[in-house]
Every structure is written in C-alpha cells, then in structure tokens.
C-alpha positions as a printed NumPy array, in Angstrom:
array([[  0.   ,   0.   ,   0.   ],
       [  0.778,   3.856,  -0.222],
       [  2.885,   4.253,   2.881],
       [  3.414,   8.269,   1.457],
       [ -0.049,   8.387,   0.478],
       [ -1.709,   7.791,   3.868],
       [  0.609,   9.716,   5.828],
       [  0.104,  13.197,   3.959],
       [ -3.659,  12.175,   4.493],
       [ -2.862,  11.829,   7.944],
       [ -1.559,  15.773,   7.864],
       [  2.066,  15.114,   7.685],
       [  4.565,  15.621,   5.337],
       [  6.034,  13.054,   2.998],
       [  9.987,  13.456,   1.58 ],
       [ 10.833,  12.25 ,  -1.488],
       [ 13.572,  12.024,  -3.927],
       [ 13.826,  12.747,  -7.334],
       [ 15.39 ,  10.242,  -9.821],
       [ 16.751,  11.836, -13.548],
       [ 20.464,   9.802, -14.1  ],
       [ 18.368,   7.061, -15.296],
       [ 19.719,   4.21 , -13.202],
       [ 17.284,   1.329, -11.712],
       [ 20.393,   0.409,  -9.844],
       [ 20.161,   3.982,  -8.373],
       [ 16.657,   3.348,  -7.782],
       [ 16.64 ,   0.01 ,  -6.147],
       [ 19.075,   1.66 ,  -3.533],
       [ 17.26 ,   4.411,  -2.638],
       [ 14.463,   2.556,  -2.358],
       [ 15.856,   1.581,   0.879],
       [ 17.459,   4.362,   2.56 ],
       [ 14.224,   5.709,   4.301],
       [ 13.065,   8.102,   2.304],
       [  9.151,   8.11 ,   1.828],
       [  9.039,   7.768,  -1.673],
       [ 10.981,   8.238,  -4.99 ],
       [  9.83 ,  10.042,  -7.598],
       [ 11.16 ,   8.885, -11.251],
       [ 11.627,  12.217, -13.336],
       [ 10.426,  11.055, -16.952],
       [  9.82 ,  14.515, -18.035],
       [ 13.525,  16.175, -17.711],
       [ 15.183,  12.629, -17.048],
       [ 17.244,  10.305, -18.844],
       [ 14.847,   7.265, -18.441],
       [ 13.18 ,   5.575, -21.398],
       [ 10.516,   3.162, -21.677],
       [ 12.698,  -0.398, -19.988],
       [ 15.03 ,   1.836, -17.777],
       [ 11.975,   2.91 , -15.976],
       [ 11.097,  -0.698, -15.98 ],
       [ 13.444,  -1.977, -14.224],
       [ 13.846,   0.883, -11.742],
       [  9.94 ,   0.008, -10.801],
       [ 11.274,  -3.6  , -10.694],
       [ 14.3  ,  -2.757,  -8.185],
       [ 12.036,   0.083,  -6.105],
       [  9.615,  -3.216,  -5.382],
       [ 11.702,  -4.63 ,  -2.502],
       [ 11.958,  -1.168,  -0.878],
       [  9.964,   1.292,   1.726],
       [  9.586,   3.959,  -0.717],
       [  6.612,   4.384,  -2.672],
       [  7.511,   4.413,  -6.415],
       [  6.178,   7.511,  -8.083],
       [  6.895,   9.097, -11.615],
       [  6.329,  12.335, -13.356],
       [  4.797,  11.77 , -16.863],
       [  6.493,  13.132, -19.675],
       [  3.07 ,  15.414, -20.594],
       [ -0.3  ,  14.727, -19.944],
       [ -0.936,  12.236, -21.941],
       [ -3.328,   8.999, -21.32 ],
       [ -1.099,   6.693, -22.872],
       [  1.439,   7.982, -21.166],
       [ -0.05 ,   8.172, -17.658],
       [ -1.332,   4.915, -18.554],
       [  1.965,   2.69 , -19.269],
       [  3.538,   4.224, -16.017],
       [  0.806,   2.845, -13.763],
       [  0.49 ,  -0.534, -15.434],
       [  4.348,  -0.932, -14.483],
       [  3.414,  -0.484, -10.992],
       [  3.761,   3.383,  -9.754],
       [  2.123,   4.388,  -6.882],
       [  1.617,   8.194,  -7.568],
       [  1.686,  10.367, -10.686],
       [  2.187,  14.011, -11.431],
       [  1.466,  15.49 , -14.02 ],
       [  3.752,  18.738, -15.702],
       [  1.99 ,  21.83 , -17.14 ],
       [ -1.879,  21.979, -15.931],
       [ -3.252,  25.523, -15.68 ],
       [ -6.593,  24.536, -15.893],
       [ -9.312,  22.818, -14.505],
       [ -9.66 ,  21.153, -18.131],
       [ -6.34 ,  19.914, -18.339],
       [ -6.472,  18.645, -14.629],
       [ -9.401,  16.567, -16.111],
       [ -7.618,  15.181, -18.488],
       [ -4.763,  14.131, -15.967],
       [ -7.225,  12.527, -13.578],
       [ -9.084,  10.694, -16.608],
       [ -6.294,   8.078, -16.88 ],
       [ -5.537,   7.543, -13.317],
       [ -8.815,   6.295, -12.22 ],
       [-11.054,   3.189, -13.214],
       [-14.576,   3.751, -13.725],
       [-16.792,   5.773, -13.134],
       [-14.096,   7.933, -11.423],
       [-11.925,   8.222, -14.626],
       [-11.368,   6.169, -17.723],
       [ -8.483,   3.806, -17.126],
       [ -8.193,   0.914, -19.549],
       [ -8.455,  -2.284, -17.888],
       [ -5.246,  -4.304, -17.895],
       [ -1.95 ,  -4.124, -16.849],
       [  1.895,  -5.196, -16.8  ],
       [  4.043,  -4.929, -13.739],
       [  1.11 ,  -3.779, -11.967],
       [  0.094,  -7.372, -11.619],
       [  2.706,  -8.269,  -9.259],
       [  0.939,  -6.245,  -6.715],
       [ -1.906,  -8.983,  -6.649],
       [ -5.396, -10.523,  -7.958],
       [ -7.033,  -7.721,  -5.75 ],
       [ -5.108,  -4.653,  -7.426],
       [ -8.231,  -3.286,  -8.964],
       [ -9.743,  -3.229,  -6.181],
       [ -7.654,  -1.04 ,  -4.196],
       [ -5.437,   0.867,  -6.702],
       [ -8.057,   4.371,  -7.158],
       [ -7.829,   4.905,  -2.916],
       [ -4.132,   4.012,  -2.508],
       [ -2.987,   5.896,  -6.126],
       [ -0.967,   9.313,  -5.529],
       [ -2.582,  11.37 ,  -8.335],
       [ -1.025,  15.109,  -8.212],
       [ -0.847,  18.037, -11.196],
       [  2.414,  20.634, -11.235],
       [  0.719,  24.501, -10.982],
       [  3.91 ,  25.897, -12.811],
       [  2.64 ,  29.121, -14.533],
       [  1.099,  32.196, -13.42 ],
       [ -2.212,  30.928, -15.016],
       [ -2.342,  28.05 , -13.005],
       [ -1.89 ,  30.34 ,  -9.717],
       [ -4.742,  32.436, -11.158],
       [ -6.478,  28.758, -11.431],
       [ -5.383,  26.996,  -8.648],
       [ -8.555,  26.782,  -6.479],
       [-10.381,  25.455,  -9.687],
       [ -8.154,  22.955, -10.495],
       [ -7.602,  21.713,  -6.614],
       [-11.034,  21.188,  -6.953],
       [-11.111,  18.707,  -9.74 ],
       [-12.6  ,  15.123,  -8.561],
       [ -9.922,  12.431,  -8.513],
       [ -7.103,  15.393,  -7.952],
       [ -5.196,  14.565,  -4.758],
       [ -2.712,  17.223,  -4.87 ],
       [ -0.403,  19.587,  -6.557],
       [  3.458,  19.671,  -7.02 ],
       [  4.204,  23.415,  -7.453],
       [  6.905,  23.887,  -9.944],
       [  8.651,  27.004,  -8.901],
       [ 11.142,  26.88 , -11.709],
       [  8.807,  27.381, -14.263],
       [  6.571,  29.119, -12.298],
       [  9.461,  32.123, -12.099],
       [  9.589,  31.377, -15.604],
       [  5.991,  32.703, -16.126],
       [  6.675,  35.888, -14.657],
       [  9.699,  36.852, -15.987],
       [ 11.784,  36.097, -12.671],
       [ 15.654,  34.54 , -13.427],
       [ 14.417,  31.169, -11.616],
       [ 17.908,  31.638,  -9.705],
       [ 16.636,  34.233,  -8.346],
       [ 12.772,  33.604,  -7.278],
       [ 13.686,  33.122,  -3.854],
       [ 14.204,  36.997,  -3.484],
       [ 11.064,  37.709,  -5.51 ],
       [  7.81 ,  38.791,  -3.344],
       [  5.678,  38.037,  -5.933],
       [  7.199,  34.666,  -6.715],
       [  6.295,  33.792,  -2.758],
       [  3.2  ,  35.574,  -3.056],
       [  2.364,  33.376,  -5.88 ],
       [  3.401,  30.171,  -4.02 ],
       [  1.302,  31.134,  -0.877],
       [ -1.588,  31.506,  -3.699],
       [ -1.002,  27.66 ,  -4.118],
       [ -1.041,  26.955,  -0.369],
       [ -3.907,  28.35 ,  -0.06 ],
       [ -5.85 ,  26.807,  -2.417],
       [ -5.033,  23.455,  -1.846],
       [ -6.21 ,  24.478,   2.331],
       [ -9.396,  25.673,   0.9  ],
       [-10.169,  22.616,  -1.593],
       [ -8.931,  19.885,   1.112],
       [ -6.231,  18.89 ,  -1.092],
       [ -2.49 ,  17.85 ,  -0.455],
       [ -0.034,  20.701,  -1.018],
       [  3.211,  19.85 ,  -2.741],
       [  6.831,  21.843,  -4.033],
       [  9.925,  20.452,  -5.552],
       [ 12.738,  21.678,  -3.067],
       [ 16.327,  21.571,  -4.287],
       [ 17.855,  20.529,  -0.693],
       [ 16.342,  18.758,   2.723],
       [ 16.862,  21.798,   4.246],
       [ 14.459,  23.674,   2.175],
       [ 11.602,  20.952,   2.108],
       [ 12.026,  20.657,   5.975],
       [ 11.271,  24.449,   6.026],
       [  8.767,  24.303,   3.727],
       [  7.051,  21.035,   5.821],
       [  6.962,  23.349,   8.733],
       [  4.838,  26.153,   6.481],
       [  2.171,  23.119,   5.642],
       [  3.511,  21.781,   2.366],
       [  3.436,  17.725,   2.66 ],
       [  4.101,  16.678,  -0.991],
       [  7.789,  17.362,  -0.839],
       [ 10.916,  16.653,  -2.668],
       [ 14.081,  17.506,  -1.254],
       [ 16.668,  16.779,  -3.982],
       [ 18.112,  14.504,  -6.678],
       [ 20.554,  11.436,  -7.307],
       [ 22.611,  14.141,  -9.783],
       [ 22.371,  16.708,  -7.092],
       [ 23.335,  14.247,  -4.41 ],
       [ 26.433,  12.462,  -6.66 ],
       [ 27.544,  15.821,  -7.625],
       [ 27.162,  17.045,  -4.228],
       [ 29.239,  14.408,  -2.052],
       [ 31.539,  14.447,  -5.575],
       [ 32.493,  17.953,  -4.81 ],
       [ 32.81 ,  17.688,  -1.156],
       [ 35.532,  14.694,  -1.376],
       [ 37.364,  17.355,  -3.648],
       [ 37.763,  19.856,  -1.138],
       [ 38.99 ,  16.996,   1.57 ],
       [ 41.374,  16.139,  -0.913],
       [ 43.074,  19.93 ,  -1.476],
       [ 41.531,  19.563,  -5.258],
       [ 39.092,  22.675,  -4.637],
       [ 38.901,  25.637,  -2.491]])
C-alpha cells in the first residue's frame, strides 16, 4: 500500500527524492534508505521506456513508494507508467481545470476516470489490485505558470485530484523572474502562498519540488506535505564535490 499516500492524508509531510540519471540500480538503492518515496523524473530525465522498468522492478523490494512524473499529460502515457506499478503520478503543465481533467481521466477506473483495464508490472501487486489501486494511487498536477496560480482553487477542486506539485522553476519562468533568483522575488512567494492556499481551501495535499532537505524541511513546517528535497545528480555531484575539497583539489 501507499505508505506516502496515507501519511500526507494523515496531515504530515512526505519526503521524497527525485530520480533523472536514469539508473534502476540507483533506484533500487534508494528505495531503501528511508526516504518516503521516490519520484522517477520522466519529463527532464534520462529514463526511457525499460530503464523505468526496471527501476519500478528494483524500487519493489523497498519502503519507498515508487512515483513518476509523466512526460506530458498524456493517457497513454499516464497509462503505461501505472500498469508498471507506480504508486503516484504528477502530471507537468496543468493551468486549468480542463487539463487537470484530463490528468485525472487516466488515473482512475470507472466511473471515477477512464483507465483501460489491464496491466503489466502492476500485476505483481496482486489478484485484488483493482480493487484497491483508485484509494491508494498518488494522483497530483504541477501549478507551474502564473495561469495556473490564477487557477489553482479550480483545479484543486477537480474530482480524482489529490494534490499539486508546485513547480517554482517554471513558475518564475511565467513571470519573468531569473528562476535563480525567485527566492528573493515577493511576488514569486506571493504566488506560491496563492497555491497553499488553495489546496487548504479545496482539502487537497499541497506539494513543491525543493532543491535541498533543508528547504523541504522548512517548507514542511509552512504546511507543504508533498515534498521533494533533492536529486541522485544533485546528491552524486554534491558528495563528488565535497571529497574534492577533503582532498586539497578545490577551495
């Protein structure tokens, strides 16, 4: 079951990492380090179709709960990724409540959506999959412009939407903001708080992309739950360049 899931519904954050290198091995051990779930970035990342395969495969023996941006909202797309077994989707670019429609539609079996019947992976999971899949399933949109800010409520509101992954990249990108430099923007905050909001008054889970633990732990504490608080390039790179300064090789 969604592990993740039922403890944002339970009103407390969940941590996750995000996956782009493309390695299942990568995956399978960060599956296991703790971290609430892992979140396989299909949209920016290097995975294709049988990389993301096997790191499904590898996250299976794991505590995490395997999640995956799409690529775009597309059903076929939305579609493959939870017949190989992820737990929670989110879905890039929705501004309105149209398009968050259209990302629910695939997620859901009816009457709540139209999900095809059948799956791959997924089967491992059990005879009774259908049968729990819609309550346990993560299903989240990104509100990454300044027209989904204007539309957040709206889309919060869509049936089958359990919460939102605020881009704030692309979201800085909207508003002509240097994304290096949203974090001294008032409006860019502004605009985030807009998101918060709407997600408190719809009843929906809250969620940013955070480049570092520190961040997502700060933004936990403001009432964000959905949270990812780095990479595996980030992280390589990261404990790369801090061996180079033990070893004299950089200032």
């Amino acid at each position: 079951m969604n592990a993740a899931k039922q403890k944002m519904l339970a009103g407390r954050p969940a941590y996750g990492y995000s996956l782009g290198l493309g390695s299942a091995l990568a995956a399978e051990l960060l599956a296991r380090c703790g971290i609430d779930f892992l979140l396989l970035e299909t949209q920016h990342g290097s995975w294709g179709h049988d990389s993301a395969f096997a790191a499904l495969m590898g996250m299976a023996g794991g505590t995490a709960a395997p999640m995956a941006r799409v690529a775009k909202n597309e059903y076929f797309l939305i579609g493959k990724l939870l017949d190989q077994g992820a737990m929670g989707i989110v879905v890039p670019m929705v501004d309105t409540p149209e398009q968050a429609k259209a990302a629910v539609d695939p997620c859901r079996l009816p009457p709540r959506g139209t999900r095809s019947w059948g799956w791959g992976r997924a089967r491992a999971y059990g005879d009774d999959y259908p049968d729990w899949i819609d309550d346990q399933l993560f299903v989240a949109v990104q509100l990454e412009s300044i027209r989904a800010v204007e539309n957040a409520e709206a889309i919060m509101a869509t049936p089958g939407i359990d919460g939102c992954w605020a881009g704030p990249a692309d979201l800085a990108l909207s508003m002509g903001i240097d994304p290096r430099r949203a974090g001294s923007e008032d409006r860019h905050a502004r605009a985030l708080d807009q998101i918060l909001a709407a997600c408190r008054n719809t009843g929906k889970i809250a969620g940013l992309a955070c480049p570092t633990p520190e961040d997502a732990r700060r933004r936990g504490d403001q009432g964000w739950q959905f949270l990812t608080a780095g990479g595996d390039a980030g992280f390589m790179l990261g404990g790369a360049r801090a061996g180079l300064k033990v070893l004299g090789l950089q200032s």
